[in-house]
C-alpha positions as CSV (number, residue, x, y, z in Angstrom):
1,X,29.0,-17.6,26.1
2,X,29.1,-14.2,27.6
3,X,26.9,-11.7,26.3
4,X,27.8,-8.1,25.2
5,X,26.1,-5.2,25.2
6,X,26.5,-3.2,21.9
7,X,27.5,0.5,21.8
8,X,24.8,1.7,20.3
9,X,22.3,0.2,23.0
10,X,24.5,1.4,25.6
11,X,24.5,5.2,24.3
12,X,20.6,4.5,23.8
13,X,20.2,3.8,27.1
14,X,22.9,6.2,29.3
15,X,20.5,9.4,27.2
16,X,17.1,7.9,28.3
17,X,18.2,7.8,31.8
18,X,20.4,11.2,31.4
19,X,16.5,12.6,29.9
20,X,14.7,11.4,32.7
21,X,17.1,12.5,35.2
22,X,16.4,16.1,33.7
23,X,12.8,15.5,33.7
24,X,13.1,14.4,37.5
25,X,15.0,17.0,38.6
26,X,13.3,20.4,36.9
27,X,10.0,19.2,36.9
28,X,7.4,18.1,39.8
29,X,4.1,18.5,38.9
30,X,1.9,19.7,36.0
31,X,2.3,23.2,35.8
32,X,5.6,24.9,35.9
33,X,7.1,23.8,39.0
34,X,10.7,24.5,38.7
35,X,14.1,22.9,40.3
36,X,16.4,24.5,42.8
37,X,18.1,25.6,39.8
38,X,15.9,25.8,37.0
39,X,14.8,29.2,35.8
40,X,11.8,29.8,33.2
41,X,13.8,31.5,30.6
42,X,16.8,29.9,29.0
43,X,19.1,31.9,30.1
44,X,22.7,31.9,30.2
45,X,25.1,30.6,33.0
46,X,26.7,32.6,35.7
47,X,30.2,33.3,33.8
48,X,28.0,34.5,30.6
49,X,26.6,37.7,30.2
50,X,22.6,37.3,30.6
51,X,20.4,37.9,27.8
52,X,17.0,39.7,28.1
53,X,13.3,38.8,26.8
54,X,11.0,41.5,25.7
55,X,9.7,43.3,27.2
56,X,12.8,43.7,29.0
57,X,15.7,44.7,27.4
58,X,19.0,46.8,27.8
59,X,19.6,49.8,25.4
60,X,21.5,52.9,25.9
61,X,23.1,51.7,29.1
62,X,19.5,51.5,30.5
63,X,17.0,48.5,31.3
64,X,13.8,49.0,30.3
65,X,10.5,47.3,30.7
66,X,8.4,47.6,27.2
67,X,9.9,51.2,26.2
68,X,10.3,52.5,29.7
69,X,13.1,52.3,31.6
70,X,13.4,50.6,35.0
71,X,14.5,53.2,37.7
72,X,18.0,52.0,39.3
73,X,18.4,49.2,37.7
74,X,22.0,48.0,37.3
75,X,22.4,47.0,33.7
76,X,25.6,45.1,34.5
77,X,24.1,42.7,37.1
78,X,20.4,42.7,36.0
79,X,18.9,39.3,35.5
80,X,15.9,37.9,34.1
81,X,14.4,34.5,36.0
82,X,10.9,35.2,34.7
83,X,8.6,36.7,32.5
84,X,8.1,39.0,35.7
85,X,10.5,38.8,38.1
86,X,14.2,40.1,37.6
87,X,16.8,41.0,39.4
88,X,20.3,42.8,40.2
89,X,22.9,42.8,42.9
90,X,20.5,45.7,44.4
91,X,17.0,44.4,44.0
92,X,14.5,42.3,43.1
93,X,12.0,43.5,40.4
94,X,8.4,42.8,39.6
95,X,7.8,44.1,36.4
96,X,9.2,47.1,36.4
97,X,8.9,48.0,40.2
98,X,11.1,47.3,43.0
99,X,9.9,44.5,45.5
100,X,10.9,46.3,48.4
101,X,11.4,43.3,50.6
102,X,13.0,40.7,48.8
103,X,16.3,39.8,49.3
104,X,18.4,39.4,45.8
105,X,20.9,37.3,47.4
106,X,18.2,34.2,47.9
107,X,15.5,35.3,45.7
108,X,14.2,32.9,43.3
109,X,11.9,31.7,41.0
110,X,10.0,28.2,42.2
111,X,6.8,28.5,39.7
112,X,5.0,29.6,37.3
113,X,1.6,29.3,35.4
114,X,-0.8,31.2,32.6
115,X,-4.5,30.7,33.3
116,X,-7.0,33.5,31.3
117,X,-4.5,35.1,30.1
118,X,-3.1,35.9,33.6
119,X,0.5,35.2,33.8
120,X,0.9,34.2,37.8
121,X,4.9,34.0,39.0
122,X,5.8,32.6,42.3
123,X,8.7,33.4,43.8
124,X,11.0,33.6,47.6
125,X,13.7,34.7,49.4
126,X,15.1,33.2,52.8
127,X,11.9,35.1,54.7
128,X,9.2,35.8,52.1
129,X,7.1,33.6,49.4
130,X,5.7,36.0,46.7
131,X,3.0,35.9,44.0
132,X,3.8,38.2,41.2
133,X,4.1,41.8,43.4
134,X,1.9,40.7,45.9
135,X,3.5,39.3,49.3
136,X,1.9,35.7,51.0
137,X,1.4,36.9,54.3
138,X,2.5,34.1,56.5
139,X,4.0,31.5,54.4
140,X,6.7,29.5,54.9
141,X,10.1,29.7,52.4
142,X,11.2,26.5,53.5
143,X,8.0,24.1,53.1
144,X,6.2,26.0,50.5
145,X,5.2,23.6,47.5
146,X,3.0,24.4,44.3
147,X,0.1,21.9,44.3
148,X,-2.7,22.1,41.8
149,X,-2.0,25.6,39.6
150,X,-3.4,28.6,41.7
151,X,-2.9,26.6,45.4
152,X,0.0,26.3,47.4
153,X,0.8,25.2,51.1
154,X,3.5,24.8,53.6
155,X,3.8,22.5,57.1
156,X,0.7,25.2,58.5
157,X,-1.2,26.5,55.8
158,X,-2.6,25.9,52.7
159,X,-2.9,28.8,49.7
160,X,-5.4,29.9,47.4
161,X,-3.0,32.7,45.2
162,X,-2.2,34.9,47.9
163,X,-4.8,33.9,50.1
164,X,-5.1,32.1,53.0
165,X,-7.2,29.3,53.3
166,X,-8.7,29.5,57.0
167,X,-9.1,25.8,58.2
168,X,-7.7,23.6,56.0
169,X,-5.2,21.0,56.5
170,X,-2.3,21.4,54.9
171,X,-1.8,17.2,55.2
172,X,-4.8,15.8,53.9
173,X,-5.8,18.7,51.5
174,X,-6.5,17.7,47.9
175,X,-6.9,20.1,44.9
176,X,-10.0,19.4,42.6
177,X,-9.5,22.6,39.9
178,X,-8.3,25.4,39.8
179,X,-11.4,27.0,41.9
180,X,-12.2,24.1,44.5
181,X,-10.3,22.0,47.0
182,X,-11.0,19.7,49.6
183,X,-9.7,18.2,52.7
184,X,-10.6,15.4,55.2
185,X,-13.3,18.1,57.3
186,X,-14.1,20.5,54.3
187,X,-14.5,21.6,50.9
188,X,-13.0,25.4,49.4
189,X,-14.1,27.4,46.9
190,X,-11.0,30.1,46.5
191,X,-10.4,30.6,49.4
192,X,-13.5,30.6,51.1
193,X,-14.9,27.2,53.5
194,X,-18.4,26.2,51.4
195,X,-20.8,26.3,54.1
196,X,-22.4,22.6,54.9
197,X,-20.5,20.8,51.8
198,X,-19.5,16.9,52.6
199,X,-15.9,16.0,51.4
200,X,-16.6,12.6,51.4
201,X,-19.2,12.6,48.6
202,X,-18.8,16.2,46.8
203,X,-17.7,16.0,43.3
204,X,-17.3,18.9,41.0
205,X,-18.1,18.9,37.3
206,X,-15.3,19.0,34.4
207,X,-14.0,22.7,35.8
208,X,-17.9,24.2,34.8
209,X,-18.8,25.9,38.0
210,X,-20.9,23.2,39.0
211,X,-20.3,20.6,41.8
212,X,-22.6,18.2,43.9
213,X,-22.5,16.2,47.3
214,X,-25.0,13.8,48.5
215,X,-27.1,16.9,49.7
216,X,-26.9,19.9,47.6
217,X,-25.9,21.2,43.6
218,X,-23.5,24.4,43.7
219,X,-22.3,26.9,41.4
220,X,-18.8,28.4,42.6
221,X,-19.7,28.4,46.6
222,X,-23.5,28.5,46.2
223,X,-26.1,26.3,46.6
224,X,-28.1,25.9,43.6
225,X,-32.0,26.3,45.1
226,X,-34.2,23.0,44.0
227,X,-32.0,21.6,42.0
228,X,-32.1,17.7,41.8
229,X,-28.7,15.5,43.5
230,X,-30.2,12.4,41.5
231,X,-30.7,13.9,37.8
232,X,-28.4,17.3,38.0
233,X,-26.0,17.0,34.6
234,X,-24.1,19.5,32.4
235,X,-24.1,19.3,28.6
236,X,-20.9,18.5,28.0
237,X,-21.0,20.9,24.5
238,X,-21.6,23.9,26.6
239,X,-20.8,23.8,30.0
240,X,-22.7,27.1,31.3
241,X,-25.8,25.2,31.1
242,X,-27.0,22.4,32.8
243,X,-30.4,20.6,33.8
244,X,-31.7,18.1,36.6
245,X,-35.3,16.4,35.9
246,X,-37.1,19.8,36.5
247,X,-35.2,22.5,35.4
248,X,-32.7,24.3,33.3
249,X,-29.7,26.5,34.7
250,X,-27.6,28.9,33.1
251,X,-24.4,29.2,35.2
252,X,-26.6,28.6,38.1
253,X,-29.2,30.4,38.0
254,X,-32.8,28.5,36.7
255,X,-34.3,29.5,33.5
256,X,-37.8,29.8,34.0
257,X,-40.1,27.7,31.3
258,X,-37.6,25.8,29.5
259,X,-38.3,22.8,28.9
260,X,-35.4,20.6,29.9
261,X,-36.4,17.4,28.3
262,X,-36.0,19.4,25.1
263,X,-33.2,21.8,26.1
264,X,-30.4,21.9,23.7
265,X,-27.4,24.7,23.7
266,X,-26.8,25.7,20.1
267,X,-23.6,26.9,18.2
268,X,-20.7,28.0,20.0
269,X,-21.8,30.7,22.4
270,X,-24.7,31.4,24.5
271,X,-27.5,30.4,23.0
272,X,-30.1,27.6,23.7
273,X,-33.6,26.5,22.2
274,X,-35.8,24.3,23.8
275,X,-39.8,23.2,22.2
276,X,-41.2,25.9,22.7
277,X,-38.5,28.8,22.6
278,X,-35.0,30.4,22.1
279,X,-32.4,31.7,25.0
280,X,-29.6,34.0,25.3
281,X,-27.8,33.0,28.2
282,X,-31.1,33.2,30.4
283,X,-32.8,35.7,29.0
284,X,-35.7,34.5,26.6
285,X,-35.4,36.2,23.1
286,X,-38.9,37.6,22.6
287,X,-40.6,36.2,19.2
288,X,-37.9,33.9,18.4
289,X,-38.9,30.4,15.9
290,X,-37.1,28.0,17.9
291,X,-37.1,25.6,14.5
292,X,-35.8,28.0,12.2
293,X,-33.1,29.7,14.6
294,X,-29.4,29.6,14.0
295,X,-26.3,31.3,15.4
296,X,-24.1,33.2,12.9
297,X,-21.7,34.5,15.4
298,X,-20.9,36.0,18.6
299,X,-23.0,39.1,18.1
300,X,-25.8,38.0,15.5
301,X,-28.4,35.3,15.1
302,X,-31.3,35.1,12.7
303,X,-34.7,32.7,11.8
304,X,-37.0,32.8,9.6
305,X,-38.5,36.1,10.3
306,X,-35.7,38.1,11.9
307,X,-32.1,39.1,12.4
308,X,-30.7,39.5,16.2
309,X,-28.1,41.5,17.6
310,X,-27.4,40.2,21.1
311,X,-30.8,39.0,21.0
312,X,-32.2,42.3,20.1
313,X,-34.2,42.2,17.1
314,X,-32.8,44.5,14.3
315,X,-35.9,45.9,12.8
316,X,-36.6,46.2,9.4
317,X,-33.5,44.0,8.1
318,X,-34.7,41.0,5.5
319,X,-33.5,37.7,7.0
320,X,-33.4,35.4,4.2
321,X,-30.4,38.2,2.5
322,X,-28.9,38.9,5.6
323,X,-25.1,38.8,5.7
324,X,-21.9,39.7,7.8
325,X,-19.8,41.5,5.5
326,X,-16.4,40.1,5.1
327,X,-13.3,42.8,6.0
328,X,-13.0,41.9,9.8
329,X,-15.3,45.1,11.2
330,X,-18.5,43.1,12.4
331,X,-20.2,46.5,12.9
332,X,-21.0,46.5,9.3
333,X,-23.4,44.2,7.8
334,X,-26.0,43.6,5.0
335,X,-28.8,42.5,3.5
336,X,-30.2,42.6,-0.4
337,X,-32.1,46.6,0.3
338,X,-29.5,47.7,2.6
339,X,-25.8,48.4,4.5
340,X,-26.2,48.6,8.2
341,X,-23.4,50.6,11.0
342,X,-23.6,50.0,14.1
343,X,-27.6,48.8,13.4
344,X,-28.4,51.9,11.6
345,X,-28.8,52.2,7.4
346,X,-26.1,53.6,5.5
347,X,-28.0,56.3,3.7
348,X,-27.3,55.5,-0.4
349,X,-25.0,52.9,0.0
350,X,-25.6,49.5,-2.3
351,X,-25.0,46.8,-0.9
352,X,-24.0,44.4,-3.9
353,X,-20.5,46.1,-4.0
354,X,-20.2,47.7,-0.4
355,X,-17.1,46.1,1.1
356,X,-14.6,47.2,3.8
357,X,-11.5,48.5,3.4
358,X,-10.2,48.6,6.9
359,X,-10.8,49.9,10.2
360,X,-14.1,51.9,9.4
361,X,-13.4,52.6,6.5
362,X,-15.6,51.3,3.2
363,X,-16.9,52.1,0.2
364,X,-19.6,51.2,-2.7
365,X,-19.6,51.9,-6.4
366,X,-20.5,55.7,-5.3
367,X,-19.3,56.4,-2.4
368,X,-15.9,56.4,0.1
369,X,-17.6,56.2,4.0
370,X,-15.8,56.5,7.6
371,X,-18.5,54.8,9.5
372,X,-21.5,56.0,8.2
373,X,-20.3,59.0,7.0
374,X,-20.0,59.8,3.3
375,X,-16.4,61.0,2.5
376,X,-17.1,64.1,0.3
377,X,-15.3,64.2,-2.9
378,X,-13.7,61.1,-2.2
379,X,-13.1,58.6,-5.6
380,X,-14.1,55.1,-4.4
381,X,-12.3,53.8,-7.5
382,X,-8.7,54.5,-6.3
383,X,-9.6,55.1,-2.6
384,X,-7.5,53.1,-0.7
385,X,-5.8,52.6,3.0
386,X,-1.9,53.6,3.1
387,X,0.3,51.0,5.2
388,X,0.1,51.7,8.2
389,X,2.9,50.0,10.9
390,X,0.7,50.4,13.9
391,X,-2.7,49.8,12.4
392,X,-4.2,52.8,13.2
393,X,-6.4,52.9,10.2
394,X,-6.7,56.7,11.1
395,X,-5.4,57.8,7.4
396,X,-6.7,57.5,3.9
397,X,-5.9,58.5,0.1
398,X,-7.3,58.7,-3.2
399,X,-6.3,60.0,-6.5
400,X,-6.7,63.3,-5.1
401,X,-6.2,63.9,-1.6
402,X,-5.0,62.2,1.6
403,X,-7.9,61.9,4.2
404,X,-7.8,62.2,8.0
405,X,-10.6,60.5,8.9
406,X,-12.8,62.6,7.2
407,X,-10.7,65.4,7.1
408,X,-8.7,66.0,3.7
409,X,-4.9,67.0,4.6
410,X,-4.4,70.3,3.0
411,X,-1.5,70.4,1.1
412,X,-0.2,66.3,1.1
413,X,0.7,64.8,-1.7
414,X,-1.4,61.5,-2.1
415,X,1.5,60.0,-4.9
416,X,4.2,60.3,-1.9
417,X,2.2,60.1,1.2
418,X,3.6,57.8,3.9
419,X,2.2,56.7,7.4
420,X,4.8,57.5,9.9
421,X,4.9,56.7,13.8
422,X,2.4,58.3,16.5
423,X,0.8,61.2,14.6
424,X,3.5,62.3,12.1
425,X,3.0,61.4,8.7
426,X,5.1,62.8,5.0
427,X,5.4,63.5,1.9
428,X,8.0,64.7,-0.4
429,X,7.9,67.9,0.8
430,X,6.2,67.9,4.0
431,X,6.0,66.7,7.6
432,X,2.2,66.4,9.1
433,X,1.1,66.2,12.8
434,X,-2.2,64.9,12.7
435,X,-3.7,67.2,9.8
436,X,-1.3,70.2,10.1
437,X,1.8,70.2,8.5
438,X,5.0,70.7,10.6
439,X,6.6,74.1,9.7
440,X,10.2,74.1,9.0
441,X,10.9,70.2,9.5
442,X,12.8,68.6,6.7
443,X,11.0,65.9,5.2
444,X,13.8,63.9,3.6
445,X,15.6,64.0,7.4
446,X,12.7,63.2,9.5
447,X,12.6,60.1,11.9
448,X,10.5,59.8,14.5
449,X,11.9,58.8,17.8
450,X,10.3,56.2,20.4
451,X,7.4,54.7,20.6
452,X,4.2,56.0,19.0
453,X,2.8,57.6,21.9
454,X,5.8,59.5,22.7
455,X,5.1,62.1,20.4
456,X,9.3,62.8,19.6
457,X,10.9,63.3,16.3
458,X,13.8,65.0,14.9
459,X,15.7,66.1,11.4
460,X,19.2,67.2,10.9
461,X,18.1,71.0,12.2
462,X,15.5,70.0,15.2
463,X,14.2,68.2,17.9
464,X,10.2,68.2,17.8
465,X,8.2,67.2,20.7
466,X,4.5,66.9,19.2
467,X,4.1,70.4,17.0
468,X,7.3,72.5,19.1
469,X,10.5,72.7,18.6
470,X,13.0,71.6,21.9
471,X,15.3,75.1,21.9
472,X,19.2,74.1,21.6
473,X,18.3,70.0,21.0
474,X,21.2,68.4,19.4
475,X,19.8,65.9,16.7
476,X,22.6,64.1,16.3
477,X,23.3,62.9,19.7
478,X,19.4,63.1,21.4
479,X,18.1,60.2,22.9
480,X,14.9,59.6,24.8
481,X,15.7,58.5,29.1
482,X,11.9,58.4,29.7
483,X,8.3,58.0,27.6
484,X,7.1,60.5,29.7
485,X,9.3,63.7,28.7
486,X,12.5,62.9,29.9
487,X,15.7,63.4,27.1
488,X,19.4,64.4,26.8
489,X,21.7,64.8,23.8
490,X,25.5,65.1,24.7
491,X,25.1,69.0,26.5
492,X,22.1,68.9,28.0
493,X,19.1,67.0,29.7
494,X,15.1,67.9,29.0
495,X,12.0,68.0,30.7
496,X,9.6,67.8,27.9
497,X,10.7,71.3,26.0
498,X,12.5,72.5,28.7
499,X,15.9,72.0,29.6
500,X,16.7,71.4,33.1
501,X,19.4,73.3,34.8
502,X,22.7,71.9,35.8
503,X,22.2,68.6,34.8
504,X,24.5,66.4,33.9
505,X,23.5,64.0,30.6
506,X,26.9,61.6,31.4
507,X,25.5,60.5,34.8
508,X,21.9,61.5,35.0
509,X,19.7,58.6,35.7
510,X,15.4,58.8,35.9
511,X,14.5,57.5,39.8
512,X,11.0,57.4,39.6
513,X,9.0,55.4,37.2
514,X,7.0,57.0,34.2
515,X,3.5,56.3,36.0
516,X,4.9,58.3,39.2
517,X,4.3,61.8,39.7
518,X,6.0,64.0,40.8
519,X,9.3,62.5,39.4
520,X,12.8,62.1,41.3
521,X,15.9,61.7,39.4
522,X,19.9,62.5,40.2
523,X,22.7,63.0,38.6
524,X,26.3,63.1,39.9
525,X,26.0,66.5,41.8
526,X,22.3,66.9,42.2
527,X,19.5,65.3,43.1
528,X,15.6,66.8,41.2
529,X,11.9,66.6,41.8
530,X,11.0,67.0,38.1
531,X,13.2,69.6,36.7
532,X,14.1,71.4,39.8
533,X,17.0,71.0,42.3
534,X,16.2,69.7,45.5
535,X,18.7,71.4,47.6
536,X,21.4,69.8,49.9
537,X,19.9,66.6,48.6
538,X,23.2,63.9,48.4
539,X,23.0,62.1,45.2
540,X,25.3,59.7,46.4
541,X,23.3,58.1,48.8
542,X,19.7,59.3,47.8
543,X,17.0,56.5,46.8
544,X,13.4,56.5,46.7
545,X,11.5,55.1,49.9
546,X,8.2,54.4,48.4
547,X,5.8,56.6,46.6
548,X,6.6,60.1,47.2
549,X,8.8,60.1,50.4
550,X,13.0,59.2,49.7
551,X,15.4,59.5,51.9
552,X,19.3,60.4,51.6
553,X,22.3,59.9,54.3
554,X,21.1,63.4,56.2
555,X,17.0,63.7,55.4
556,X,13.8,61.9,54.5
557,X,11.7,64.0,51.7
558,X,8.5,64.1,51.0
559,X,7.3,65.6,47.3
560,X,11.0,66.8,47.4
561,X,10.5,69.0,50.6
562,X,12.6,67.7,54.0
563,X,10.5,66.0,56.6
564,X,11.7,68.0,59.9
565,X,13.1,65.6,62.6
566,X,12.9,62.0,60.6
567,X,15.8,60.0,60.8
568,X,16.3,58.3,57.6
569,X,17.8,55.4,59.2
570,X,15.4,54.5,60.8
571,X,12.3,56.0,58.6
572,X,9.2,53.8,58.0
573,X,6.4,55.1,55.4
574,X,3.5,56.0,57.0
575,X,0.3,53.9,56.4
C-alpha cells in the first residue's frame, strides 16, 4: 500500500525548511553578520516609505539626529540601515555627519556588534570597507568577511577594528576573543604581533586578560615576570586575579605577601583576603581583620573595627551600626551617633529618621538638608520633591515656599508650583527662569519649546530665549531649525535673538552641524556664515567641503571669505 504524507506534516516541514533557509541566508556567524540584503533595522521595502529609529527621526520637513538636525539631508530619500549608518540619494551618513567618501549607490551595511557599551557598525561601498566613521585603510570590498566580533580580513589582510594587523595570514588565522588571535607563525593581541609567543601551545584564559604558552604567562601582550607555566590559574569567580604556586596577580601585576594558598576574591568587586590580610585590587588595606571583613558594596567595606570607603578608613564611624541609607544617593550613610555626606558628619542631623528624598536632598525630624547643608526655615514635615520630567532634582517645596537648591523662589506659589523643561518652571501666576520670575510671560500660555538645554519657550504674546524676549517672533508659527540658536516663524529666520536679514524661512536650510563653528547655511537667494551674507556666494550649487572651507560653482571659501585662485573643481582640503 502506498503511503501518504498528511497535510499537516507537509506544512510542518515546507516552514522548517522555509526557517532555516532564512537563518542561512541572513545569518553567518555569531555576531551580526548580515546578508546581501539584510539590513539591521526592520525596515520597510523599497516601494514603502521608510520609517526612522530614534534617535533619527523626520519632523518639520527636517531629519534629525537626537534633536538636531542632519545638515542636507534629503528627507524624501533618507534611509536608515543601522543604528549609525544612513543614507539618501546624496550621501551616506555616520551619525549625523556626512561620510565624505562613500558611495550611496553601493553602500551598505555587512555587520554589526555591541561590546562595552560600544556600538561598532561595519559598512562598504564598491571601493571602501568602513567601521563606524572611520575608513579601513586598505581593505578589500569584495573579500572582506566579519570573523570573530572586533576582527575582520580579506584575500591580503587580516583586521583588528580599523587596524591592520601586520603579518598575519589572512588563510590560516584563527580568532581566540575579542582581544587575541592567532595564526600558523604568530599570536595578536589587537593588533599588535606578541613578541616570542608560540601558536602551537598558547591558550588564553576565559576572555580574563590572561593567556599562557609552553614558555611564558601574559596579561594583554605582556609577559607576566616569574609567573609559573605549570601552576598559573584564574579564579573563575573573579577573573582579575589569578595565582601560580608562588604568587598572587591582580590583572597582572603580583601582589606582594599574599599568600596564595589562602588567597580568596571576596564579594562582587575588587576585593580579596588571604591569612594574614585584606586587598583592594592590589593595594593592601592597612589594619584590616581579614576574618571579620565583608564587602557591602562597590564603594564601602567594613570588619569588626572599621568602615572603608575605597579602602580608606572612615574615622570615627561605629561599625557594628553602620549602614547605607536606602534612597539611591550612596554618598549618604549612617551609623547609630551619626549621618555622614560625602564622609563628613551632618552637623544635628539624627539618624533614626534621616532618609533621602532625592537627588541631595534629605531630611530628619528637624531638619530639610541639600547635601550637608541645612535648609533654613524649611518644614521637614511637608517638604517634599515636585515631579520633575528630567530628573533634575534641582527644585523643592514645602508648606511655604518653593526652594532652588537652597535658595527659596521669591514670590512662587508652592500649592501650584510645577517643574517645567530646561530652567523654566510656574505657577498660577508666574513664569520662573531658574529663581527669577519671567516678566511679562503669561503663565496659563507658556510652553517650553525643544529640548531642555535649548533654553526656548513661548506664550501667545512672545518668543523667550532664556530670560529675553526675540523682537517680532511670531508664537504661533515659530519653530526651532537648530539647538544651537537657529529658528524661523512664517516671516522671518533667527540667530539666537537676532533676526537675520533677507532670509528666506520657506527654503532656508542649516548647512553646518550644531557642533561646527562658524555656521554655513543657504536659502534660495543667499548663502550665510552665521547670520551674515556671504556675497556672490550661489546657493544653488554651494555645499560644505569639510570643516570650514565650501565651495560653490565659481569659488572655494574658507570661514566664508573666497580663497583667491582655487578652482573648486578641482579643490582638495588642505592637511
Amino acid at each position: 500500500m502506498k503511503k501518504v504524507i498528511s497535510p499537516a506534516v507537509l506544512l510542518i516541514t515546507w516552514g522548517v525548511l522555509i526557517l532555516l533557509l532564512i537563518f542561512l541566508t541572513c545569518y553567518r556567524g555569531d555576531f551580526g553578520i548580515l546578508g546581501n540584503n539584510s539590513l539591521l533595522l526592520d525596515n520597510k521595502s523599497k516601494n514603502e516609505a521608510p520609517y526612522l529609529v530614534y534617535p533619527f527621526e523626520e519632523r518639520n520637513g527636517y531629519i534629525y539626529y537626537y534633536n538636531s538636525i542632519i545638515p542636507g539631508a534629503d528627507p524624501q530619500t533618507f534611509f536608515q540601515l543601522g543604528k549609525f549608518f544612513c543614507k539618501d540619494k546624496n550621501n551616506v551618513f555616520v551619525f549625523d555627519e556626512v561620510l565624505h567618501m562613500a558611495d550611496p549607490a553601493t553602500f551598505k551595511l555587512i555587520g554589526f556588534y555591541d561590546y562595552n557599551s560600544v556600538h561598532y557598525e561595519y559598512g562598504k561601498d564598491k571601493q571602501r570597507v568602513y567601521l563606524n566613521a572611520t575608513v579601513i585603510e586598505g581593505a578589500d570590498p569584495d573579500t572582506l568577511e566579519l570573523i570573530g566580533n572586533l576582527h575582520s580580513k580579506d584575500k591580503n589582510h587580516v583586521y583588528y577594528l580599523e587596524k591592520k594587523i601586520y603579518g598575519a595570514n589572512p588563510n590560516t588565522f584563527y580568532v581566540l576573543n575579542n582581544f587575541l588571535g592567532k595564526d600558523d607563525h604568530g599570536v595578536y593581541y589587537w593588533e599588535e604581533k606578541i613578541n616570542g609567543a608560540d601558536p602551537q601551545t598558547f591558550e588564553e584564559f576565559n576572555e580574563s586578560g590572561y593567556a599562557k604558552d609552553k614558555n611564558n604567562v601574559y596579561y594583554g601582550k605582556l609577559i607576566i615576570e616569574n609567573a609559573d607555566t605549570e601552576t598559573f590559574e584564574i579564579f573563575e569567580s573573579h577573573t582579575s586575579y589569578a595565582r601560580d604556586k608562588d604568587y598572587i596577580f591582580f590583572r597582572g601585576e603580583m601582589i606582594e605577601f599574599a599568600d596564595p594558598k589562602t588567597f580568596q576574591p571576596i564579594g562582587d568587586f575588587d576585593y580579596g583576603t588571604d591569612k594574614n590580610a585584606v586587598y583592594d585590587g592590589k593595594m593592601l588595606i592597612q589594619d584590616a581583620d581579614a576574618e571579620t571583613f565583608e564587602v557591602l558594596d562597590a564603594k564601602f567595606s567594613r570588619d569588626k573595627t572599621n568602615v572603608y570607603a575605597y579602602g580608606e578608613i572612615l574615622n570615627g564611624v561605629d561599625a557594628s551600626s553602620f549602614e547605607d541609607i536606602k534612597g539611591g544617593n550612596s554618598d549618604y550613610v549612617k551609623d547609630e551617633n551619626s549621618v555622614y555626606f560625602l564622609n563628613e558628619i551632618i552637623q544635628n542631623a539624627d539618624p533614626e529618621t534621616f532618609q533621602i528624598l532625592g537627588g541631595n536632598y534629605s531630611r530628619d525630624k528637624n531638619y530639610v538638608y541639600f547635601s550637608e547643608t541645612i535648609i533654613e526655615g524649611a518644614d521637614p514635615y511637608s517638604f517634599e520633591i515636585p515631579v520633575d520630567t528630567y530628573n533634575m532634582f534641582r527644585y523643592a517645596k514645602d508648606k511655604n515656599h518653593v526652594y532652588i537648591y537652597t535658595q527659596i523662589i521669591e514670590g512662587a506659589d508652592p500649592t501650584t508650583f510645577v517643574v517645567l523643561q530646561g530652567d523654566f518652571s510656574k505657577d498660577n501666576d508666574h513664569i520662573f527662569l531658574n529663581e527669577d520670575i519671567l516678566e511679562g510671560a503669561d503663565s496659563h500660555t507658556f510652553t517650553t519649546i525643544g529640548p531642555p538645554y535649548a533654553g526656548y519657550g513661548k506664550d501667545k504674546n512672545y518668543v523667550y530665549l532664556e530670560d529675553g524676549i526675540i523682537s517680532s517672533a511670531d508664537p504661533a508659527s515659530f519653530v526651532l531649525i537648530s539647538n544651537v540658536g537657529y529658528s524661523k516663524d512664517s516671516k522671518n529666520v533667527y540667530y539666537k535673538k537676532s533676526l537675520i536679514l533677507n532670509a528666506d524661512p520657506q527654503s532656508f536650510i542649516l548647512l553646518s552641524k550644531d557642533t561646527d563653528w562658524p555656521r554655513y547655511s543657504k536659502d534660495k537667494n543667499h548663502v550665510f556664515l552665521n547670520e551674515k551674507i556671504i556675497q556672490d556666494a550661489d546657493p544653488e550649487t554651494f555645499q560644505i567641503v569639510k570643516d570650514f572651507y565650501a565651495k560653490d560653482k565659481n569659488h572655494v571659501y574658507n570661514n566664508g571669505e573666497i580663497v583667491d585662485g582655487v578652482n573648486p573643481n578641482t579643490f582638495i582640503v588642505p592637511i
